[in-house]
C-alpha positions in Angstrom: 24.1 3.5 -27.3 20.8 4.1 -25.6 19.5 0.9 -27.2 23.0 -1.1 -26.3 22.2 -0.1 -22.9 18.3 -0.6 -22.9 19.4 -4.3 -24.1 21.8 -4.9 -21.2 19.1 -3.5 -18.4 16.9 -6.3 -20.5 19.2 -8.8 -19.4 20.2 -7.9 -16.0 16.1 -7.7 -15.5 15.5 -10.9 -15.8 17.0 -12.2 -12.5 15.2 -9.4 -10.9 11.8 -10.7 -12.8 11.6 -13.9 -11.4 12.7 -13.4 -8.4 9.6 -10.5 -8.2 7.4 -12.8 -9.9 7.9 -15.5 -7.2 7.4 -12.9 -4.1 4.9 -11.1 -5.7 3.1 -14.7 -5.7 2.8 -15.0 -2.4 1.7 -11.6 -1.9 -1.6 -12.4 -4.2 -2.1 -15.2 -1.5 -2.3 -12.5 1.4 -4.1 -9.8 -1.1 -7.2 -12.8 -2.0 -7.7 -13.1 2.3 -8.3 -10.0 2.8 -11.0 -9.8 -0.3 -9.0 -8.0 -3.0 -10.0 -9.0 -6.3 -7.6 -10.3 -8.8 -7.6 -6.8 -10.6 -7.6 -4.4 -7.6 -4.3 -7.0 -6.6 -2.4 -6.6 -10.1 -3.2 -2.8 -10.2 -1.9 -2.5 -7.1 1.4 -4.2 -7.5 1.6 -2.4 -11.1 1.4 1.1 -9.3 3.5 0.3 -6.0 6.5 -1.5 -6.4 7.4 -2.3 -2.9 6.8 -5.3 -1.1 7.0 -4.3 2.4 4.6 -1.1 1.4 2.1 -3.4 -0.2 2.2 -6.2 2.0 1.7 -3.6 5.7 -1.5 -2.4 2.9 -2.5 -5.6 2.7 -2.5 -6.2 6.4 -4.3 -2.7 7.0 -7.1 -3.3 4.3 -7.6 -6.6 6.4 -8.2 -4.5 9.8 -10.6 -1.8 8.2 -8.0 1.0 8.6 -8.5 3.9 7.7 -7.3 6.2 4.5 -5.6 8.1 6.5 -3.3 5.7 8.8 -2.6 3.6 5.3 -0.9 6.6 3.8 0.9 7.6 7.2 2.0 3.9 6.8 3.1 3.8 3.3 5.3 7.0 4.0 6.7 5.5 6.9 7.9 2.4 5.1 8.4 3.5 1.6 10.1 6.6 3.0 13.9 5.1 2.0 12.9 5.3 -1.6 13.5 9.3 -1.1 17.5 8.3 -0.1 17.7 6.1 -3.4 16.4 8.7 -5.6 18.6 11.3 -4.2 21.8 9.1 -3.9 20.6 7.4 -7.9 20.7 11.1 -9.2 24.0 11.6 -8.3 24.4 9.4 -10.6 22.5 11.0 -13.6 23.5 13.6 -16.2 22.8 17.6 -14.8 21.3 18.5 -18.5 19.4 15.0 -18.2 15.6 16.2 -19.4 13.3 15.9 -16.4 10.5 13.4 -17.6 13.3 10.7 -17.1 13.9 12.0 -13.6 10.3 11.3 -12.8 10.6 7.8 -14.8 13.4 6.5 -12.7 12.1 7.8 -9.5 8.5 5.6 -10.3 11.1 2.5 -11.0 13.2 2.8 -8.0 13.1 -0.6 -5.8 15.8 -2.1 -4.2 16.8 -3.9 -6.9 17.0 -2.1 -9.5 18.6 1.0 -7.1 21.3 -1.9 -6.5 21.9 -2.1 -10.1 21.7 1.2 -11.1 23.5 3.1 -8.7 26.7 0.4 -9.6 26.9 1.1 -12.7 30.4 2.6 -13.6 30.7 6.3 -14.0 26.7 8.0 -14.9 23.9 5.7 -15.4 22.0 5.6 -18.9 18.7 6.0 -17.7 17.8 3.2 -20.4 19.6 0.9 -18.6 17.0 0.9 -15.7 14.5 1.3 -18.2 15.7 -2.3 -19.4 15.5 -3.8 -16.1 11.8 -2.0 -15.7 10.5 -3.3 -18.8 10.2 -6.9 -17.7 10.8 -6.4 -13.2 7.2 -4.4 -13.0 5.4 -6.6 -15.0 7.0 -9.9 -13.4 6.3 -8.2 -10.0 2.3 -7.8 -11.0 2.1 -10.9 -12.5 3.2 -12.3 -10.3 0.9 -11.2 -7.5 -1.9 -11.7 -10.4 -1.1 -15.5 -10.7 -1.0 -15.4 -6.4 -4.7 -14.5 -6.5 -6.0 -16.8 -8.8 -3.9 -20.2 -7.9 -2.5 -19.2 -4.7 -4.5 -21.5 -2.2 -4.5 -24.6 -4.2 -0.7 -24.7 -3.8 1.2 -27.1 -1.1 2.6 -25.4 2.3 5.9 -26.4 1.5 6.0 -24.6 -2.1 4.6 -21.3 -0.3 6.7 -21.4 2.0 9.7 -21.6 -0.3 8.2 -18.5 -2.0 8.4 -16.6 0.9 12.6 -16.5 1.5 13.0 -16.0 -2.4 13.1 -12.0 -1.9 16.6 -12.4 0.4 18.0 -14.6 -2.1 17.6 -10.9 -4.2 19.5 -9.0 -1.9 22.0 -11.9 -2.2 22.1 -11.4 -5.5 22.3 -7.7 -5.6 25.2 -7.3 -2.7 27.5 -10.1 -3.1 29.0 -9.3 -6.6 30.2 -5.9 -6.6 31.1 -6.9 -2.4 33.4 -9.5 -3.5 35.2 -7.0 -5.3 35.5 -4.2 -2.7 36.9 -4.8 0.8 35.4 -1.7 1.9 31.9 -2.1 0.5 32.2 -5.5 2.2 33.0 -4.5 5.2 29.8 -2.1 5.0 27.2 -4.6 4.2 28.6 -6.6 7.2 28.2 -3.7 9.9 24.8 -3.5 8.3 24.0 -6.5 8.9 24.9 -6.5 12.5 23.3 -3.1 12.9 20.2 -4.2 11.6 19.8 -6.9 14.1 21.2 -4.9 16.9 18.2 -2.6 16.4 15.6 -5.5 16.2 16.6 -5.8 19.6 17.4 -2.6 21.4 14.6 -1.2 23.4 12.7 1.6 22.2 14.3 1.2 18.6 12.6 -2.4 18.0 9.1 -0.9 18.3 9.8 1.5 15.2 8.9 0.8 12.3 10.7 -1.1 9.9 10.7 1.5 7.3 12.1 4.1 10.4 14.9 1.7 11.0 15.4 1.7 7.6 16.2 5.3 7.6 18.1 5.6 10.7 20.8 2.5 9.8 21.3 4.4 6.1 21.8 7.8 7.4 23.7 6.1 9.7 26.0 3.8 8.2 26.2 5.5 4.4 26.8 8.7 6.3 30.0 7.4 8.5 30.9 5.6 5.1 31.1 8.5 3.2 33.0 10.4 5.8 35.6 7.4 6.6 36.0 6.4 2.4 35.0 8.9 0.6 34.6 8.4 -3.4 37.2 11.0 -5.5 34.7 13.0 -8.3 37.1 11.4 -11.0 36.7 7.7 -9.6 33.0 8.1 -10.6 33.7 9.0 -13.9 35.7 6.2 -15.3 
């Protein structure tokens, strides 16, 4: 079974893959202006899968920040990764042995949360493990490939690169949408929430990671008041 479902996060990776490899990509663009070399770039992307994370370091590393102020930043933006692990191990086995705990939580993007956390009744941690085995390495190649052949590509082409990580969420959101009206409904409000609050006046000068925070508490919280999920609709 664990290899059934290692096969199957395998396959549902490879979407995720590409997709990573081509943002990643232009993230090796930004990483070379600032200096980085190609190794300090892949090692970074290998070790922090997070694209708004990595591309705010980027921008820091270009302004001679400080150690300090990078890792009050990271925390700030990555912080919604703490949410996904604790809504993804609801998901999880209780007798499940710890070391895949800390696996899954070093996996966790938004991706792969999306995919994980829809999986019908508990998640295999295998499965995510499938979809790890080939989204971390397309997501450091990527910004590998960035460095070295970035600036000799066209404008137009990088440009292109840079709306490929929406057509992700796309990709995560609109499936298992189209088959709930109430999940639907959800990722509409969000929608509209998260560009009411790109506009409201104190709120728009957070962070995005802050935002982040306040629109899932937010909007998951109500939603889990409003519809909540039965224990035994989980389990089948």
């Amino acid at each position: 079974m664990q290899i059934d479902w290692f096969k199957k996060g395998l396959k549902d990776g490879i979407p995720i893959a590409t997709g990573y490899l081509a943002v990643s990509f232009t993230l090796g663009i930004a990483a070379k202006k600032v200096g980085m070399s190609t190794f300090q770039a892949t090692l970074m992307s290998f070790l922090n899968l997070t694209s708004a994370g990595e591309f705010a370091a980027i921008g820091l590393i270009g302004t001679g920040a400080s150690y300090l102020e990078m890792a009050i930043t990271q925390f700030i933006i990555n912080i919604r990764y703490f949410l996904m692990s604790c809504a993804l191990s609801q998901k999880l086995e209780k007798n499940l042995p710890f070391f895949h705990r800390l696996f899954l939580a070093f996996g966790i993007t938004d991706e792969i949360f999306g995919l994980s956390v829809s999986v019908s009744g508990k998640l295999n941690p295998y499965y995510t493990y499938g979809m790890m085995t080939l989204a971390i390495p397309g997501w450091a190649f990527g910004t590998c490939l960035g460095v070295i052949t970035g600036n000799t590509l066209s404008p137009r082409i990088l440009s292109a690169f840079s709306v490929a990580l929406y057509g992700m969420f796309l990709a995560v959101i609109v499936p298992p949408a189209r088959k709930n009206k109430i999940l639907a409904g959800i990722v509409i409000i969000s929608m509209f929430m998260s560009g009411l609050f790109s506009k409201l006046p104190i709120i728009k000068n957070m962070s995005s990671g802050f935002q982040i925070i306040i629109l899932t508490i937010l909007i998951a919280g109500a939603a889990a008041v409003l519809f909540p999920i039965q224990e035994d609709d989980t389990l089948k």
